[in-house]
FIKOL-948650 format. One record per residue: residue in one letter; x, y, z of N, C-alpha, C in turn. Coordinates in steps of 0.001 Angstrom, whole numbers, padded with zeros to 6 digits. Example, Ala and Ser with C-alpha at 12.3 -4.5 7.8 and 13.67 -1.06 7.14 Angstrom:
! FIKOL-948650
["A"; [013190; -005690; 007800]; [012300; -004500; 007800]; [013200; -003300; 007800]] ["S"; [012850; -002250; 007080]; [013670; -001060; 007140]; [012900; 000030; 007870]] 
***
This chain:
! FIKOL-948650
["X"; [154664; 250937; -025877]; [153308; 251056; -025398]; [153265; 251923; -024154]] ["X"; [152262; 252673; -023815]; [151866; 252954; -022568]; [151540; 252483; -021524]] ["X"; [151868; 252902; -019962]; [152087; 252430; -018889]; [150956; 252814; -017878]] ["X"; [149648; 253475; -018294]; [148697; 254068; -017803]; [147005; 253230; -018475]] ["X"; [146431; 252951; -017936]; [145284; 252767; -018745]; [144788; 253909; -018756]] ["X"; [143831; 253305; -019990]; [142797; 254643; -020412]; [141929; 255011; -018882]] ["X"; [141328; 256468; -019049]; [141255; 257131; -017750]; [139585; 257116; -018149]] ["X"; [138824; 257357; -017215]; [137119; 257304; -017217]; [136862; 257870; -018433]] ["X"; [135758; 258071; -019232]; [135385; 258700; -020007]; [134023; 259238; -019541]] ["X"; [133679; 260117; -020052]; [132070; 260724; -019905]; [131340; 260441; -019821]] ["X"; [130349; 260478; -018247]; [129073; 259585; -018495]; [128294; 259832; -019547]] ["X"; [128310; 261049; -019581]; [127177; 261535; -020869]; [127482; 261169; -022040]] ["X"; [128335; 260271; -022114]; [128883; 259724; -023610]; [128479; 258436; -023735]] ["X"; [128085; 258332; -022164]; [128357; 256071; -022120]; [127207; 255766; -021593]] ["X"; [125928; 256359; -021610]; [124706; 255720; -021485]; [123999; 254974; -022611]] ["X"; [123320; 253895; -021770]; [122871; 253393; -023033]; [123881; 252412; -023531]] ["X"; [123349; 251265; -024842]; [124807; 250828; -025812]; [125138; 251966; -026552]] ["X"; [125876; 251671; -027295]; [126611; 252610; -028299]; [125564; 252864; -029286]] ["X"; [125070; 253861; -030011]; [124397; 254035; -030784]; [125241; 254182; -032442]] ["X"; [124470; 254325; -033486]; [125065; 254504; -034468]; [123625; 255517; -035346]] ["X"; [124430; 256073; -036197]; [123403; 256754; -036984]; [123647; 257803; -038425]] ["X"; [123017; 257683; -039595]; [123380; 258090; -040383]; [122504; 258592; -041557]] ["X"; [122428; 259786; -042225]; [121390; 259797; -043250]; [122651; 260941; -044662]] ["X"; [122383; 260767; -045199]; [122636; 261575; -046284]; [124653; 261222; -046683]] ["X"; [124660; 259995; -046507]; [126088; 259670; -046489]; [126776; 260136; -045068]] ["X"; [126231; 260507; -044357]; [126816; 261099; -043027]; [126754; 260105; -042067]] ["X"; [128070; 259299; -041065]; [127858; 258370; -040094]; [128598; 258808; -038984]] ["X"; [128152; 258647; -037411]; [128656; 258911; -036598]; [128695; 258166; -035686]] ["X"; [129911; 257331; -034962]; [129678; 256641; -034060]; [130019; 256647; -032383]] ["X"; [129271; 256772; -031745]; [129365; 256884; -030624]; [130176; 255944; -029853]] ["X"; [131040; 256311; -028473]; [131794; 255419; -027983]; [131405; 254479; -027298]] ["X"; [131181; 253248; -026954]; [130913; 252336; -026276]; [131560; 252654; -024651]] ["X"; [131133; 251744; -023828]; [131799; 251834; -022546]; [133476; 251684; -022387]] ["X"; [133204; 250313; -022725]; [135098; 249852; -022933]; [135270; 248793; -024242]] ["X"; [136147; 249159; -024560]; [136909; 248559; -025466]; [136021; 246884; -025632]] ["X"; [135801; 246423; -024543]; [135638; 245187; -024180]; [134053; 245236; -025461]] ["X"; [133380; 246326; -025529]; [131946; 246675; -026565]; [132560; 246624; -027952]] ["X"; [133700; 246898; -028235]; [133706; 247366; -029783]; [133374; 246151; -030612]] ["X"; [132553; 245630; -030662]; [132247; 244584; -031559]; [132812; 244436; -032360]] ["X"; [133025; 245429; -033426]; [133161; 245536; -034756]; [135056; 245257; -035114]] ["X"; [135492; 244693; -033644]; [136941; 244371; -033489]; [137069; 242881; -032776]] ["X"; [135903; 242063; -032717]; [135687; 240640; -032134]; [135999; 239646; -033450]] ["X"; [135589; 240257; -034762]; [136376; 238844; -036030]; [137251; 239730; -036589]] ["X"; [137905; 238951; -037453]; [138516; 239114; -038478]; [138264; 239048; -039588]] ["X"; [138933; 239167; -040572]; [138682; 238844; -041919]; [137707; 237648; -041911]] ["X"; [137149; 237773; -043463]; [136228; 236489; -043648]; [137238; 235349; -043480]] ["X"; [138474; 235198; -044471]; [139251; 234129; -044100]; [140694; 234410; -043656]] ["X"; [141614; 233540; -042831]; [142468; 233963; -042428]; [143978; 234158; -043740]] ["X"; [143613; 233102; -044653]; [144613; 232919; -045035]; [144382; 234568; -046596]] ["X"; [142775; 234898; -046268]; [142898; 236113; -047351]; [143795; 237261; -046759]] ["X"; [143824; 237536; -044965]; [144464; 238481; -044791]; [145824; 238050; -044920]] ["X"; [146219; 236587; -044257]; [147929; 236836; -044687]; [148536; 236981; -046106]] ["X"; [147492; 236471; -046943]; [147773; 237050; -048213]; [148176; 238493; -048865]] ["X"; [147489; 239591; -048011]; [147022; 240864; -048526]; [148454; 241116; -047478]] ["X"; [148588; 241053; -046227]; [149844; 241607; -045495]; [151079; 241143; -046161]] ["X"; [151081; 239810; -046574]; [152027; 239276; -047779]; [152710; 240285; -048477]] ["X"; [150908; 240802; -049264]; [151592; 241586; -050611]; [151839; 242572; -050130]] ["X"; [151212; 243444; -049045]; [151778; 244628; -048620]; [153424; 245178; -048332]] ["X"; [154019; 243977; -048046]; [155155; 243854; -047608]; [156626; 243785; -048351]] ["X"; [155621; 242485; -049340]; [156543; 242409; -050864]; [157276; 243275; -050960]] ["X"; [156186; 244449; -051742]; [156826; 245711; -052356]; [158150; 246517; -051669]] ["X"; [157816; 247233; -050770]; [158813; 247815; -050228]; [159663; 247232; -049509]] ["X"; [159575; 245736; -049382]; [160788; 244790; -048793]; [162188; 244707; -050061]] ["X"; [161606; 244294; -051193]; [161820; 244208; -052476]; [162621; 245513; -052789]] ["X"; [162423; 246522; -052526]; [163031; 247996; -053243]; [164244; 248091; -052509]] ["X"; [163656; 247929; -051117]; [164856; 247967; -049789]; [165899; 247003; -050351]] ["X"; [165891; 245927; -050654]; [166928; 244836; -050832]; [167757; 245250; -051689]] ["X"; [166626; 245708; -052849]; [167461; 246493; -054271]; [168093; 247128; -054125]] ["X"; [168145; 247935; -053405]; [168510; 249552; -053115]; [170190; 249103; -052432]] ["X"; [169678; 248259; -051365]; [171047; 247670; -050216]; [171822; 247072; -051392]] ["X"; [171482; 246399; -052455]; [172435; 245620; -053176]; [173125; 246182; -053892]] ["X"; [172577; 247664; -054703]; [172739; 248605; -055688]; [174017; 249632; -054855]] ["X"; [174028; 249507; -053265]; [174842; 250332; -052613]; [176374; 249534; -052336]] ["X"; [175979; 248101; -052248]; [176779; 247528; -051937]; [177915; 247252; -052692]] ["X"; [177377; 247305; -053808]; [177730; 247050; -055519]; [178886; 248057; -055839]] ["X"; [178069; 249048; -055674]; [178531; 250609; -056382]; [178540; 251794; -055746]] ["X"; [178838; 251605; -054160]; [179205; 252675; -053614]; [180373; 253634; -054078]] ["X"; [181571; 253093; -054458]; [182356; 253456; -054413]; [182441; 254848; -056022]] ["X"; [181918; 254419; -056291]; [181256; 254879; -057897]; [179870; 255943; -058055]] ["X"; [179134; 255562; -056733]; [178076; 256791; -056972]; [178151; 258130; -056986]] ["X"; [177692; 259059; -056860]; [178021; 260279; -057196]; [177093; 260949; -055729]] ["X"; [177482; 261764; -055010]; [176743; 262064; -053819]; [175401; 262315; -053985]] ["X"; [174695; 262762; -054534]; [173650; 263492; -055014]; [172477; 261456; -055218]] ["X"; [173412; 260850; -055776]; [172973; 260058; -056265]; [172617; 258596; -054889]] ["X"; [173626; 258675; -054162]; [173715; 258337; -052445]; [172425; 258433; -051783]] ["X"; [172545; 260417; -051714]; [171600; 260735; -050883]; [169919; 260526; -051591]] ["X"; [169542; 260365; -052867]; [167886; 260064; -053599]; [168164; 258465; -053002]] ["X"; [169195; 257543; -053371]; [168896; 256009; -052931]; [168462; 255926; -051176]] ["X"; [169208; 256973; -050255]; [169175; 256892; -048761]; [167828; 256852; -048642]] ["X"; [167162; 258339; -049191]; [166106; 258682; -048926]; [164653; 258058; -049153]] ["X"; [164762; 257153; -050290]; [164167; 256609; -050931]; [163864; 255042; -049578]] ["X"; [165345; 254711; -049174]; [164947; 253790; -048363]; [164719; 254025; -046841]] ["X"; [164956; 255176; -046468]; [163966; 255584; -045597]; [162629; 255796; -045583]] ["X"; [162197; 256320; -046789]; [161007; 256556; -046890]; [160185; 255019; -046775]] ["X"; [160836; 253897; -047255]; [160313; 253174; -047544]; [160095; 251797; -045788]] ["X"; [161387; 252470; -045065]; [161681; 251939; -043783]; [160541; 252549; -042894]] ["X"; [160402; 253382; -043090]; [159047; 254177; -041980]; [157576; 253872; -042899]] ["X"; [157234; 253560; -044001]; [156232; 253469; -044190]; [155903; 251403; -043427]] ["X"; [157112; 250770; -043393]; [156947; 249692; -042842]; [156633; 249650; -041624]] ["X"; [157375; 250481; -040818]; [157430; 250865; -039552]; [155874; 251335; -038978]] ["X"; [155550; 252071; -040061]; [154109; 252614; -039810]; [153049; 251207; -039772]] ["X"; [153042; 250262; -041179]; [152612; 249496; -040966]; [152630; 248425; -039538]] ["X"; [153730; 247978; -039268]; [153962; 247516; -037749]; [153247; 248217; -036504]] ["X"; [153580; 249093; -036900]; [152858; 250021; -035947]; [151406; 249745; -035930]] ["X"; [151097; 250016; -036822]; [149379; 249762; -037173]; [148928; 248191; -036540]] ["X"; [149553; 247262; -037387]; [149037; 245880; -036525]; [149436; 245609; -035407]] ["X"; [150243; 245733; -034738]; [149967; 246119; -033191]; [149169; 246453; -032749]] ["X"; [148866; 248111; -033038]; [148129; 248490; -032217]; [146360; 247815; -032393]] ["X"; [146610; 247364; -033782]; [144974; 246319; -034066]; [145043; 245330; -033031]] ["X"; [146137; 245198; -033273]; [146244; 243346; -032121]; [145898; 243752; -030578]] ["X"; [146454; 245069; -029873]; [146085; 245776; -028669]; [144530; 245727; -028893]] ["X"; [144172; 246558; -029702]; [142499; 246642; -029742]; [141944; 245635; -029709]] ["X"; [141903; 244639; -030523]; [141291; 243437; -030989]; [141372; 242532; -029416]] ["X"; [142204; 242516; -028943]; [142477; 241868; -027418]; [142527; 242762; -026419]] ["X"; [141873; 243644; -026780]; [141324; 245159; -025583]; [142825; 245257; -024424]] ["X"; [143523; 245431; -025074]; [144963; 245237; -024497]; [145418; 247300; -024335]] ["X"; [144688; 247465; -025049]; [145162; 249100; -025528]; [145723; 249807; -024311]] ["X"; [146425; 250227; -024261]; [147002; 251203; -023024]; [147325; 252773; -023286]] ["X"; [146739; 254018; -022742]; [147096; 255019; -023122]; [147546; 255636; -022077]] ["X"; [148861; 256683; -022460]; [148857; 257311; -021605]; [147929; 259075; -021850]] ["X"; [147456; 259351; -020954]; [146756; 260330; -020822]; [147699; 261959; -020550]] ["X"; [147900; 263201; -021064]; [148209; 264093; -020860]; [146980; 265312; -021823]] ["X"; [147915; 266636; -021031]; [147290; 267942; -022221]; [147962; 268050; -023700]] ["X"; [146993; 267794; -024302]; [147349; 267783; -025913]; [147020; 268969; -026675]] ["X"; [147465; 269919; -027383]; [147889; 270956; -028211]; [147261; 270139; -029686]] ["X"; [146157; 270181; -030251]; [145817; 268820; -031084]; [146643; 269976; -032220]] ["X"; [146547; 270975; -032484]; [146718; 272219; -033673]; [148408; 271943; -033541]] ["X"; [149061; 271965; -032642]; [150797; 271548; -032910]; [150853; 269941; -033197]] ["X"; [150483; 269063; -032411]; [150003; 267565; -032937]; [150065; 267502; -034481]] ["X"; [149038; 268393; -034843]; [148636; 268070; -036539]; [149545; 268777; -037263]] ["X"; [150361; 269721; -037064]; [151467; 270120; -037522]; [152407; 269516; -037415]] ["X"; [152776; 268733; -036390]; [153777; 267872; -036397]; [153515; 266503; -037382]] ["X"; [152481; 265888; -037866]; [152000; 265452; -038301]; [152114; 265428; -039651]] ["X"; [151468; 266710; -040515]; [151332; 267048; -041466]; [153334; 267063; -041741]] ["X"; [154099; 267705; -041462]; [155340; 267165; -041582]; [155658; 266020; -042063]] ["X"; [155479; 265361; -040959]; [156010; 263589; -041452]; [154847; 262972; -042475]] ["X"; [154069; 263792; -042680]; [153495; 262943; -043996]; [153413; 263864; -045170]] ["X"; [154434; 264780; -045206]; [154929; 265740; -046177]; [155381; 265416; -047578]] ["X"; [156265; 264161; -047126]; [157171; 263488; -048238]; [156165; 262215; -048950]] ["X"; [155207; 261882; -048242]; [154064; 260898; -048511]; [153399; 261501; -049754]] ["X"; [152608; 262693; -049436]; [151766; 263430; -050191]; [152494; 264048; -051715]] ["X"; [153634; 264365; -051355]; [154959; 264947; -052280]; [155086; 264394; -053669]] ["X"; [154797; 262624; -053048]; [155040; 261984; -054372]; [153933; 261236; -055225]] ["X"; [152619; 261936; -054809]; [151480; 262131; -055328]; [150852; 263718; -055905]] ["X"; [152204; 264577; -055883]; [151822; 265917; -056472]; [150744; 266589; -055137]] ["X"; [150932; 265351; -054195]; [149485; 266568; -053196]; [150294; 267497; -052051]] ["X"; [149577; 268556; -051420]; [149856; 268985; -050448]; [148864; 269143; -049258]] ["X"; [149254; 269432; -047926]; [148329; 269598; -046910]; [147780; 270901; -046767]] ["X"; [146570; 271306; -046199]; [146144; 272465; -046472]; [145540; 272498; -044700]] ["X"; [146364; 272734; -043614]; [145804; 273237; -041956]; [145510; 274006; -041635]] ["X"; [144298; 274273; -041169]; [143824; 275327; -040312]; [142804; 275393; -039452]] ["X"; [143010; 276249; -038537]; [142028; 275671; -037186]; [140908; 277102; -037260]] ["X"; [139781; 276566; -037049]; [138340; 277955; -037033]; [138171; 278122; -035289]] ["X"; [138631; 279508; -035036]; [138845; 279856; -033840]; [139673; 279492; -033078]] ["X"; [139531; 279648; -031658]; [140405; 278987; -030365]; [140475; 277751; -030297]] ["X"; [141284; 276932; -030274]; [141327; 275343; -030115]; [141910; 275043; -028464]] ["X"; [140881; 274448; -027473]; [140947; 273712; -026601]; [141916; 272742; -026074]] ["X"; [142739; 272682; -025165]; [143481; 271334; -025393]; [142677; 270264; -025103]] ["X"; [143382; 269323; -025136]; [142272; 268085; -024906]; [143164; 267189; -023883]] ["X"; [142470; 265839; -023219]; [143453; 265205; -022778]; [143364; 263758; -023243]] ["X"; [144727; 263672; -023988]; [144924; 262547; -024721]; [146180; 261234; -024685]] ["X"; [145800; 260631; -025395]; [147639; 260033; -026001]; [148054; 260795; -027204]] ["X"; [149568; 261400; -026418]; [149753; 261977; -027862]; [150193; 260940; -028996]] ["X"; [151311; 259717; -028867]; [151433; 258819; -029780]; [150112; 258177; -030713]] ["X"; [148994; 257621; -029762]; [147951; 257172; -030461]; [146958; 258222; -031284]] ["X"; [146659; 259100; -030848]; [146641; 260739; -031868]; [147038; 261037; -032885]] ["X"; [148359; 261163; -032577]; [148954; 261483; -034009]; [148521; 260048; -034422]] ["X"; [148801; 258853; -034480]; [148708; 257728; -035152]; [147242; 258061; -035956]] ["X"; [146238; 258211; -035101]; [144751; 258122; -035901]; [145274; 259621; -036920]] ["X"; [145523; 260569; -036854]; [145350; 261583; -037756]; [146678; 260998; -039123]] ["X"; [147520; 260728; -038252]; [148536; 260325; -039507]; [147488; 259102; -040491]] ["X"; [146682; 258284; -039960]; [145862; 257106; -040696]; [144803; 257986; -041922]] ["X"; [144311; 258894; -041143]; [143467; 259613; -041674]; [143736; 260472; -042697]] ["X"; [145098; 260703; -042925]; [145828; 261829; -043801]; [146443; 260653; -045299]] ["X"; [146955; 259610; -044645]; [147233; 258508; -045393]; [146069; 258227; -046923]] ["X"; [145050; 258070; -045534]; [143757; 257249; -046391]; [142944; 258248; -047355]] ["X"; [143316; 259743; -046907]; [143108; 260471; -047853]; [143553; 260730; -049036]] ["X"; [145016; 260860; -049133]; [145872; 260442; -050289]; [146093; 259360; -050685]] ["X"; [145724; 258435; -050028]; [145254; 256937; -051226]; [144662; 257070; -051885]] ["X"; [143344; 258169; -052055]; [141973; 257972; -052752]; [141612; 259615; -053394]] ["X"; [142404; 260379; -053187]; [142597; 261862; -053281]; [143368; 261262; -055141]] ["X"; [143170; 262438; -055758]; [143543; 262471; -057186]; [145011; 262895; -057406]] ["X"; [145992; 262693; -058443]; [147391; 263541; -058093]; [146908; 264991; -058455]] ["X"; [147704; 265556; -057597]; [148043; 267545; -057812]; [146868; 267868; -057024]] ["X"; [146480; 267516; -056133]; [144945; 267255; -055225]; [145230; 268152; -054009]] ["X"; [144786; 268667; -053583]; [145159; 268932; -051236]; [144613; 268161; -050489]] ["X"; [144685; 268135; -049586]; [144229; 267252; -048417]; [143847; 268221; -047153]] ["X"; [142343; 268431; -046795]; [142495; 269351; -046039]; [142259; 269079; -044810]] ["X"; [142490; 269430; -043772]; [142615; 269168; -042125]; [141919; 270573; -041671]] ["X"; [141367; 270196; -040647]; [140457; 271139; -040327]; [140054; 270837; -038746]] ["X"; [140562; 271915; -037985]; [140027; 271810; -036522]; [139365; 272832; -035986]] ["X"; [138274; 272577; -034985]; [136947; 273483; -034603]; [136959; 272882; -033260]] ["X"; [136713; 273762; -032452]; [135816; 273601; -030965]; [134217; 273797; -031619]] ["X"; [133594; 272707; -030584]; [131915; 272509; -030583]; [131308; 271912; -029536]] ["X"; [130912; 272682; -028722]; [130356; 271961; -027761]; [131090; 270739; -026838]] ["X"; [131968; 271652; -026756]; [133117; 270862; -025461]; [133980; 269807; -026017]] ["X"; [134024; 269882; -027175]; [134886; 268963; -027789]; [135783; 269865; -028750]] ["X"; [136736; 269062; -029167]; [137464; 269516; -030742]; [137286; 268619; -031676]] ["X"; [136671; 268737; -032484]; [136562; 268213; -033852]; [137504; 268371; -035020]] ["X"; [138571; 267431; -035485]; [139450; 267237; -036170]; [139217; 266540; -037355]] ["X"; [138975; 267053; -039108]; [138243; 266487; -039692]; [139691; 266407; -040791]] ["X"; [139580; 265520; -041682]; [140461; 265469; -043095]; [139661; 264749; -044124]] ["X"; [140028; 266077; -045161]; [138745; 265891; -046324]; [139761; 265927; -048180]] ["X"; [139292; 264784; -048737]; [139844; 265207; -050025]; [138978; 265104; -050921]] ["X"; [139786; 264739; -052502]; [138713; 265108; -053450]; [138870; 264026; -054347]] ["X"; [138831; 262849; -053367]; [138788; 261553; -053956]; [137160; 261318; -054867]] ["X"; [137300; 260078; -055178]; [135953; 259541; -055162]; [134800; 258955; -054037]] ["X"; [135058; 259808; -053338]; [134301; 259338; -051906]; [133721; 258415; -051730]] ["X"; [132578; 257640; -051801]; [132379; 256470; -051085]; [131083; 255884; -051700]] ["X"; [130675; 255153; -051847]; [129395; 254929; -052345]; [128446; 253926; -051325]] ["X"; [128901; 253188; -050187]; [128328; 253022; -049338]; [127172; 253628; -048584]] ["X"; [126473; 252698; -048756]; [124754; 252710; -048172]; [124503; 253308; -046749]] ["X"; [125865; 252530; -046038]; [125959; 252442; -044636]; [127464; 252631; -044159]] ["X"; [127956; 254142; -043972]; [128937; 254398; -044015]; [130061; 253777; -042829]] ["X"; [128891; 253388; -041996]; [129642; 253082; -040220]; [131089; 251645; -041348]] ["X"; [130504; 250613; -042083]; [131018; 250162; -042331]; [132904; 250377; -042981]] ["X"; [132821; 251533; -043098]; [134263; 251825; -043853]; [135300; 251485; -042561]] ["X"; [134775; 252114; -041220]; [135449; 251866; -040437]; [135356; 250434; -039479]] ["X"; [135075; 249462; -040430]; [134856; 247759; -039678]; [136620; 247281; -040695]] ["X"; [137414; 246452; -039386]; [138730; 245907; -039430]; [138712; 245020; -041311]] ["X"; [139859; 245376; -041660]; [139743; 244806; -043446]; [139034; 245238; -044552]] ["X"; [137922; 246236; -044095]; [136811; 246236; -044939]; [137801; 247236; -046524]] ["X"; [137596; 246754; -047326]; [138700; 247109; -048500]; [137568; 247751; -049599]] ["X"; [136446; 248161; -049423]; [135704; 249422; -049927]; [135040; 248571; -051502]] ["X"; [133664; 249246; -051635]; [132937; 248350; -052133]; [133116; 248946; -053720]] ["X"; [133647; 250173; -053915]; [134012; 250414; -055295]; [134888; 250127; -056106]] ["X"; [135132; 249984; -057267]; [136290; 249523; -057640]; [137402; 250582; -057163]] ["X"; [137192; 251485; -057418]; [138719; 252767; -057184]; [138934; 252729; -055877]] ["X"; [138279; 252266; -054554]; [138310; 252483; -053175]; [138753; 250652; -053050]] ["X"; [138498; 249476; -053529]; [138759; 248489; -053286]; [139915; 247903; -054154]] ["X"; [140443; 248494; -055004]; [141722; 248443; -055639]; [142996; 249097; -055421]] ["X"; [142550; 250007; -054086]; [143726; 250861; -053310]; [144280; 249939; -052875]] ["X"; [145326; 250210; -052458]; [146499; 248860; -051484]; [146251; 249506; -049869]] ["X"; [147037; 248200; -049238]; [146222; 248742; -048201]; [145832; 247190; -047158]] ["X"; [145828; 247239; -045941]; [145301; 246298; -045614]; [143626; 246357; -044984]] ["X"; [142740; 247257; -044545]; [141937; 247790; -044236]; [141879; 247987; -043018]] ["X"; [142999; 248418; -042506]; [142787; 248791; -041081]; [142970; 249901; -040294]] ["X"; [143503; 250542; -041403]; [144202; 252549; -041149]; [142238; 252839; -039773]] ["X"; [141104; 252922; -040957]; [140147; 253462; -040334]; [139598; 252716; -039202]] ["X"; [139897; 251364; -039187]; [139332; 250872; -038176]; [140568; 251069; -036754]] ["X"; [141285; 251658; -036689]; [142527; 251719; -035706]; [142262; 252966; -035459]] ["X"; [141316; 254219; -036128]; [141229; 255369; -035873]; [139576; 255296; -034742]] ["X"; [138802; 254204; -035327]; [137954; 254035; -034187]; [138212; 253903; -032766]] ["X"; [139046; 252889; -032975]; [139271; 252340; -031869]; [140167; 252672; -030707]] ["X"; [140780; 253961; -031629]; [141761; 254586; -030633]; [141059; 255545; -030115]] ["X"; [140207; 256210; -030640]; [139309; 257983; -030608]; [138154; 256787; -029377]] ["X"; [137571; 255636; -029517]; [136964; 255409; -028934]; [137089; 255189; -027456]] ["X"; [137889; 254576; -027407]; [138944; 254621; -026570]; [139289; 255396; -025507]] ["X"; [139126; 256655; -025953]; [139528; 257979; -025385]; [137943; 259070; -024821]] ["X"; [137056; 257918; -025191]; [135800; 258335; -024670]; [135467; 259567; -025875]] ["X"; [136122; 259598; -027167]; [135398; 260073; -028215]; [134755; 259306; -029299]] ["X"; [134902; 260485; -030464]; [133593; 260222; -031957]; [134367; 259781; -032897]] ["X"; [134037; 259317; -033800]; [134204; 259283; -035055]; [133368; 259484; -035960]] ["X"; [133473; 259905; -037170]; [132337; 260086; -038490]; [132851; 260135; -040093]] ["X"; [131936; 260027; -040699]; [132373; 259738; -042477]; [131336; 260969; -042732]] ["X"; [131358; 261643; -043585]; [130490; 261956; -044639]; [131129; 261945; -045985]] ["X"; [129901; 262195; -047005]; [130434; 262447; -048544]; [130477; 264335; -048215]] ["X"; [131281; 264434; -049332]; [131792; 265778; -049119]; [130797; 266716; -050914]] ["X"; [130564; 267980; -050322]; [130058; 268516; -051364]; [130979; 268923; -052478]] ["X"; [130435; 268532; -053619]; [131888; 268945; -054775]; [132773; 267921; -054829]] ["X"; [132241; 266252; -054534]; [133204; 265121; -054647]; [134184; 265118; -053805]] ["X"; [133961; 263979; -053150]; [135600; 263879; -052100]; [134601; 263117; -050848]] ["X"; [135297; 262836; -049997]; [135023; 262540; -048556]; [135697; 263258; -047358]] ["X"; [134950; 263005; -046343]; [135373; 263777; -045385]; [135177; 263239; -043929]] ["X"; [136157; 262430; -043280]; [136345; 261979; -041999]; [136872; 262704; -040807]] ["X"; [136257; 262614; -039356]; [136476; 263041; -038321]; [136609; 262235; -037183]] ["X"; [136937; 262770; -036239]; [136857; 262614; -035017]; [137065; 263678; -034199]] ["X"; [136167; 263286; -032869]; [136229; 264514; -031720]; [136949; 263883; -030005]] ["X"; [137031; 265179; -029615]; [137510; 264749; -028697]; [136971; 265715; -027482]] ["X"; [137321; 264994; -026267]; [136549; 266158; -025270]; [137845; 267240; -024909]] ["X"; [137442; 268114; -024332]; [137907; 269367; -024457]; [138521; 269682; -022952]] ["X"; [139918; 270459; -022241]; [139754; 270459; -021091]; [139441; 271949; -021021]] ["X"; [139536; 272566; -019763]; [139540; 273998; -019103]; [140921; 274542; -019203]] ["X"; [141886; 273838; -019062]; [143349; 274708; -018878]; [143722; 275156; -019974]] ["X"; [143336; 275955; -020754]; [143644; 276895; -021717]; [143299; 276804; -023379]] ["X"; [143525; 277967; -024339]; [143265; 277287; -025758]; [144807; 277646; -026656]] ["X"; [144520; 277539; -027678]; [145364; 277912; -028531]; [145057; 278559; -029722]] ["X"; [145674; 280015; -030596]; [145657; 280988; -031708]; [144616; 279995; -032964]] ["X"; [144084; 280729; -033470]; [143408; 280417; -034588]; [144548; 280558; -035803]] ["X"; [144657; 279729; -036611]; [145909; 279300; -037555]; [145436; 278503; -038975]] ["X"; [145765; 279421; -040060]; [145548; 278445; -040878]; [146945; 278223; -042191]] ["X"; [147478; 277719; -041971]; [148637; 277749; -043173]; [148461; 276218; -044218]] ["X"; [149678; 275901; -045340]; [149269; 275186; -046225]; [151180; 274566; -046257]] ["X"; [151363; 273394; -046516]; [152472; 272593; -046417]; [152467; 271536; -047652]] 
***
């Protein structure tokens, strides 16, 4: 964790309560004062024993492969064939960091949820951030036939952020896209300066959303009211940890439906003066 609290945020951001607002599948939510406002992080699940159920099953799975895998090595090391070593290694790495990620995630809910959150504040490069990013969720997308598609429209601003909790919300956001994104699909990331902010959006070509009232996708558990969006695995907290961190930081968040099927989530951030960075668009 970080050793700094979060640093003032913008008055012009924090008058007033928090507003919310939305028309045409489009929701945007404004930041509250402190953490201590986020309502929408005061309950939990309807019941307790539905979420330890769902973290249960989350866990099962790739606890289960891991064991296999350790037993299958233990067995028959001596006998495997290198080639054959290195797909079992990899396989349980992959499967060690997607746990890791999870841990990661309820923590940092449990920080939020008990306004515990701590950031440290520096200049953030969000366009190397999301490259670094798009990397480690390279091998994620890989085995859904998808790829990432980055690029930034114009000069990008630095910002001043946490870089750990950052990447965390964009890595959530890249996740939740390829949960719901089709196989052989892209995933696209997209960063813009606007009006003193950077706006960091990731859009696929899922079945986007059918919600009335989009603010809801990003409320803690909420496991999506369609069948194809509520039959994803998942505990429902990727989007609500992306609120609460961007909020946090005295920024936005937003949903829209995307034209041509898909959805498309953001967040912004405020922008500093000490310099920008090359306009860039490549594909991974």
């Amino acid at each position: 964790m970080g050793t700094a609290e979060a640093s003032a945020h913008d008055s012009s951001l924090h008058r007033g309560r928090a507003s919310q607002w939305h028309a045409r599948g489009r929701f945007i939510a404004r930041p509250p004062r402190s953490l201590a406002r986020c309502g929408h992080w005061r309950s939990g699940p309807d019941t307790e024993p539905d979420w330890l159920s769902a973290l249960a099953h989350e866990l099962r799975g790739p606890l289960a492969a891991l064991t296999t895998s350790a037993e299958l090595l233990l067995r028959d090391l001596e006998v495997l064939e290198r080639e054959q070593l290195a797909t079992m290694l990899a396989g349980m790495q992959r499967r060690a960091l997607w746990l890791q990620d999870l841990v990661e995630n309820l923590l940092c809910a449990a920080s939020i949820r008990g306004e515990r959150l701590r950031l440290v504040l520096q200049p953030i490069n969000l366009l190397e951030l999301a490259r670094d990013v798009a990397d480690v969720a390279e091998p994620l997308l890989r085995q859904r036939s998808q790829w990432l598609r980055l690029r930034s429209l114009g000069h990008i601003p630095t910002v001043s952020a946490d870089h750990r909790r950052i990447g965390q919300v964009l890595m959530n956001l890249i996740t939740n896209a390829s949960k719901y994104a089709g196989h052989g699909t892209p995933i696209d990331v997209t960063l813009h300066a606007r009006r003193g902010r950077v706006c960091v959006s990731v859009a696929d070509r899922g079945p986007g959303f059918t919600e009335e009232r989009p603010e809801i996708l990003f409320e803690p558990f909420y496991r999506g009211a369609g069948t194809d969006r509520a039959g994803a695995p998942g505990l429902g907290l990727g989007l609500a940890i992306v609120r609460g961190v961007v909020e946090a930081h005295g920024g936005r968040v937003g949903a829209e439906r995307r034209r041509g099927g898909g959805a498309r989530f953001w967040f912004e951030l405020e922008t500093r003066a000490d310099g920008t960075v090359p306009a860039v668009e490549t594909e991974s």
